[in-house]
Structures are given as C-alpha cells and as structure tokens.
N, C-alpha and C positions, 0 to 999 in steps of 0.2 A: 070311800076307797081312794087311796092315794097313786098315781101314775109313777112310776121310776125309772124316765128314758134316757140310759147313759152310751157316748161315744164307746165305751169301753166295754171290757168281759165281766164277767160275774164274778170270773177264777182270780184275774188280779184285784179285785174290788171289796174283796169280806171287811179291812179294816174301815171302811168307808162307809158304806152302809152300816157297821153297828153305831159306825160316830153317827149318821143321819138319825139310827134309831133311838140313840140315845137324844139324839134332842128332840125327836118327835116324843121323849117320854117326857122331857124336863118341861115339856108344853100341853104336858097330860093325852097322852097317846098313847096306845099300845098294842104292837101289832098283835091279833089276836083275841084281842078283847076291848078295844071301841075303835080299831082302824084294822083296814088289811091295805097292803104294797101291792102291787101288779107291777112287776119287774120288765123292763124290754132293754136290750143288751145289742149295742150296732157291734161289737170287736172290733172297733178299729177302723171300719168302712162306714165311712159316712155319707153313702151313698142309700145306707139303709134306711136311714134316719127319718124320712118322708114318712113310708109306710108304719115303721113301728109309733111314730106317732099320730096316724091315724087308726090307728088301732087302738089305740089310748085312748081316744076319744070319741069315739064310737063305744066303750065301755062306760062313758059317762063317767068319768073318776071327778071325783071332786077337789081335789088340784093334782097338779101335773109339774110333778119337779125333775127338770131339765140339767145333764152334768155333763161335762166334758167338749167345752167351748160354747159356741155360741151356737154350732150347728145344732145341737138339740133342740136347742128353745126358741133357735128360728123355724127348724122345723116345725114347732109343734105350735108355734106360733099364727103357722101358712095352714093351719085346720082350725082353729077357734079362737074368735073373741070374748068367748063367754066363762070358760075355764082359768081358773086361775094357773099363771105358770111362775116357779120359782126355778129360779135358772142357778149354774153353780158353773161361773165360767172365767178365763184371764182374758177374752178379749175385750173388746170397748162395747157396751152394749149399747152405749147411743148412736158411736157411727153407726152400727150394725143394723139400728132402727129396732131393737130390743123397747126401749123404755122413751121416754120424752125429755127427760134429764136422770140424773141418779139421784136427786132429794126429792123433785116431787114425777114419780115414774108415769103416771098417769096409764090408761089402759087397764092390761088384764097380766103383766107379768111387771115381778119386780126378783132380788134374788141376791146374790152375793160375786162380790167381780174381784178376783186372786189378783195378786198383783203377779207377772210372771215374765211377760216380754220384757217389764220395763228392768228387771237387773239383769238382763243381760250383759250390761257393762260391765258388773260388779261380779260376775262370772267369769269374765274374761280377767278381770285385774288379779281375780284369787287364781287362776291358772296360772298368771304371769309369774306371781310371787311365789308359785310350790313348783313351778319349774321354768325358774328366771332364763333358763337358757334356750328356749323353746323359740328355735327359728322360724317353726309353722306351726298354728293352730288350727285344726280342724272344728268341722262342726257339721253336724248328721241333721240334718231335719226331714219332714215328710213334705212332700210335693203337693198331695190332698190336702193336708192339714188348711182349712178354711184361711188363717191367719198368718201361711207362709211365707206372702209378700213382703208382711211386717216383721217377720222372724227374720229373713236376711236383709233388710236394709237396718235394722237395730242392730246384727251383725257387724254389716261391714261397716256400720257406722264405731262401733265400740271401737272395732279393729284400729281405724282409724286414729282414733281417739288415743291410744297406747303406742303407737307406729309398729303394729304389731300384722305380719302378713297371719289371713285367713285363707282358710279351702272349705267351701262347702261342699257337702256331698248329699245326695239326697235317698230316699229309702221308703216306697211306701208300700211295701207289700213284704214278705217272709221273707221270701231271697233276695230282696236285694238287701239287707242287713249286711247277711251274709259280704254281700261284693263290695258296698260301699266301703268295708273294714278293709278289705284286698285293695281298694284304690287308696285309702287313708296309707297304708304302708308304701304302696307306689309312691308315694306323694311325699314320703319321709315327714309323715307329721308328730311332732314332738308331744302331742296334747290334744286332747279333743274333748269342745264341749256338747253337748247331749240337749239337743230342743227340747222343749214342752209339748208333750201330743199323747193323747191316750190308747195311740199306737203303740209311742214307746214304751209308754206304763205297762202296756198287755205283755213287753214281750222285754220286761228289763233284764230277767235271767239269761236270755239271749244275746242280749248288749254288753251287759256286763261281764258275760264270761269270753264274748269276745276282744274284751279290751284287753283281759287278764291275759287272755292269750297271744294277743298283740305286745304286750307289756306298753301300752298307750295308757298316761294318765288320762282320768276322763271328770269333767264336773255334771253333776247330773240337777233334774230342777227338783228333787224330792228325796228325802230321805229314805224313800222306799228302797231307789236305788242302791244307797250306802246300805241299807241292812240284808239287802242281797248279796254287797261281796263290792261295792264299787265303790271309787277313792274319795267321795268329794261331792257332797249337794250342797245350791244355796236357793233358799227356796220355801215357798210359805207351806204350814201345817195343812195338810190336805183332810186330815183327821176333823183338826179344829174346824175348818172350814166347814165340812160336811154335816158335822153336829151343829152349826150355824144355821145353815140350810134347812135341817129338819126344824129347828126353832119356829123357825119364818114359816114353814108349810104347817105347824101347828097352830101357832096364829090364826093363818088364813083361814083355817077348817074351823077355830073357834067363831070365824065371823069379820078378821081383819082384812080388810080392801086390798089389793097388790099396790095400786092407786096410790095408796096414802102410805106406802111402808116403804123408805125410804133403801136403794141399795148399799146393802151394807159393805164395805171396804177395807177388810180387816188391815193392817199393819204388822202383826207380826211374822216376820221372817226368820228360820233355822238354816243354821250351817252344822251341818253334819259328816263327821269326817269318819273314817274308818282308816285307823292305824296298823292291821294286820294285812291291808291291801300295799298301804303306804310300804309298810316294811319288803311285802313281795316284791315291790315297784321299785326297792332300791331310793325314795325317797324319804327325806328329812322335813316332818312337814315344821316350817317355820314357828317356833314358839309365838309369835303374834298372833299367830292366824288360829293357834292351839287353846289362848287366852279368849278369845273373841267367839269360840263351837258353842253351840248348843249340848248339842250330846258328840261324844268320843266312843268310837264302839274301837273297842280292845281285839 
C-alpha cells in the first residue's frame, strides 16, 4: 500500500494524481491490481498534516509519498524512520533537514524539489514587460505557508532588483482572499503576482475570478491557474513532476533504497499565457514574450 499525504484538496488535485498514477504504472504498478493509494488530504491547513501522517503510518504503508511543500514530508518524517518517504516539494529539503545532501539523500526519504521560489525574479520581469507602466506591484502570499519568510525576502529582493515598488498582502484562510483583493485596490496596484502554496492551488477559481473582477493583471506559478481564466504563469509542470514522483515510489516498492536515489531536480519550466483574459484586461501581450509561451490558450 502506498501513503498519499498532500497539503492540498482532492477536488483541485485529479490532474495530479493521474500523473502520479501514471508513473506509478510506467514502474509497473497498478492501482487495483498489485498496489492500492490510501489518500490523506490537509486542504490547505497544514496544521493537519501531524495527525494525517500518523495515520499513514500506523496503517503500515509501504512508502509514503509526501506533496505540497516540505510540511508533508516533514511531517511524516517526525513519525518514522523506517518507511520510505518520497516527498514532492519547492522548498530546500536539506535546510529543512528532509535529506543529508540531494545526491546522496542518506536516511528514509528522498523525492523531487520544484524549482519555484527561485523564479520569482523572472515573475516579476514578465509582469514588468506586459505592463511596463505598473507603478505598484502586488503580491498575495499565505502567512502559514511554512516557506513565507523566503517567499518575501525573494520578493522584496526581485523588487529591488528592477527598482520596482512591491506591496505584500497576505491571505491565509477563505476571507481573507476576499479582503486582501479590497486592500490590493486601496493600494492602487497595477499587477499582482500570485505565491506558490497549495492554499492558492485549492482555491485558484476564487483568485482568478477576483482578479478579473478587479481587472488586476496577475502572474500565477502554474498553469492551472491560466486554464482556469488567469492571465499569466511561469512555473514548472506540476503534471510532469508528479508522474516523476510516482516513478521514484515505484522504484522504492520494487526494492530501491530512498538512500541511494538521488533528488531529482527537474529543469523544465512553462510559460503559459491565456490571451482571452489578456484581451478582457485590455492588454497587448508583447510579441517576445508570445514567441518564448509554452502553450497559448485562445
């Protein structure tokens, strides 16, 4: 039995999970017939995350793969050294004390590390250049999100970087989405970039249709967001990632050590643009930036 303890909901998570399952097959797995999933679901509160992973393990699953930061797989970390954990996360899993380096992991957990905080510069440049004129730049993050400290000094460092004024705002609960869009407008911000947190992934219909109704360009870190209706992600395949991850947990179950299976690091990143927002928004998105997309959604 495999463990499946994510920061996030079930309801924003289906593409995710087939990509796991797909690569739990391409490692000769199949749920159903030589493996079954035990699902545990925080939504967002990673306050939960302790208990759902001892309940993981107390079922005796035979690895335990950890998504949506690092709080998972630290959690489930702080219950066993005996289970394998494969983790699927953008923070630093050595500061974190996840692994003993990322080539040779050593312990009982190794996994795959997104790259995510670190473009956040490259976030902020593509906001500058699809709305050069943007006197202030906002940016929404979550307060709990374990890795917030490093989400605003990557921030205000980017900002800096461009001589470009920032406004943070923060949001970690339902309502205050809501508010934090009502101060974004106080604030007269011309743009606004969109953190990483599987807060926001739970609740990006929520985000997005407040931007629209803001008429706030927004860059988000997934293209999930663009295919729900938002102007702009840059940001790694969460798809690919997670059929990565199943990979690595079929390994493990065939007999492969966490120990010896080095973390993997993908490198590919998507820019995904949605031109029927762009057009709502009254933007021109720059031919460069049009040559450079992955996918264009019409």
């Amino acid at each position: 039995m495999v463990g499946f303890l994510s920061s996030a909901s079930s309801a924003q998570s289906t593409p995710f999970v087939a990509a796991f399952r797909q690569g739990l097959n391409e490692a000769g797995y199949v749920e159903g017939k030589n493996v079954a999933i035990e699902f545990r679901w925080a939504e967002g509160h990673y306050d939960r995350l302790p208990a759902l992973a001892s309940d993981l393990v107390r079922r005796r699953v035979a690895v335990l793969f950890a998504s949506g930061g690092n709080a998972p797989a630290l959690a489930a970390k702080a219950w066993t050294t005996r289970i394998p954990i494969v983790f699927l996360s953008g923070g630093d899993p050595v500061k974190a004390g996840l692994v003993a380096s990322l080539n040779r992991p050593g312990g009982n957990v190794t996994g795959v590390k997104l790259i995510y905080t670190e473009l956040v510069p490259k976030r902020l440049e593509l906001l500058h250049e699809i709305v050069p004129k943007a006197a202030t730049i906002g940016a929404l993050v979550n307060p709990n999100y374990p890795d917030v400290d490093v989400q605003r000094r990557e921030l205000q460092e980017a900002a800096g970087a461009i001589r470009q004024r920032i406004h943070v705002v923060t949001a970690g609960a339902e309502p205050d989405i809501d508010a934090a869009f009502t101060t974004l407008v106080q604030q007269k911000t011309d743009a606004l970039l969109v953190g990483n947190d599987p807060f926001f992934g739970d609740r990006r219909d929520q985000i997005v249709m407040l931007a629209a109704r803001r008429a706030i360009p927004a860059i988000y870190s997934g293209r999930e967001f663009v295919a729900a209706g938002g102007l702009i992600s840059y940001g790694p395949s969460l798809a690919e990632d997670n059929r990565q991850a199943g990979i690595y947990t079929g390994k493990i179950l065939t007999g492969a050590k966490p120990a010896e299976l080095p973390v993997l690091q993908p490198t590919k990143v998507e820019l995904v643009i949605n031109l029927k927002t762009a057009k709502a928004l009254g933007i021109a998105i720059p031919q460069s930036i049009l040559l450079r997309a992955d996918e264009v959604i019409q």
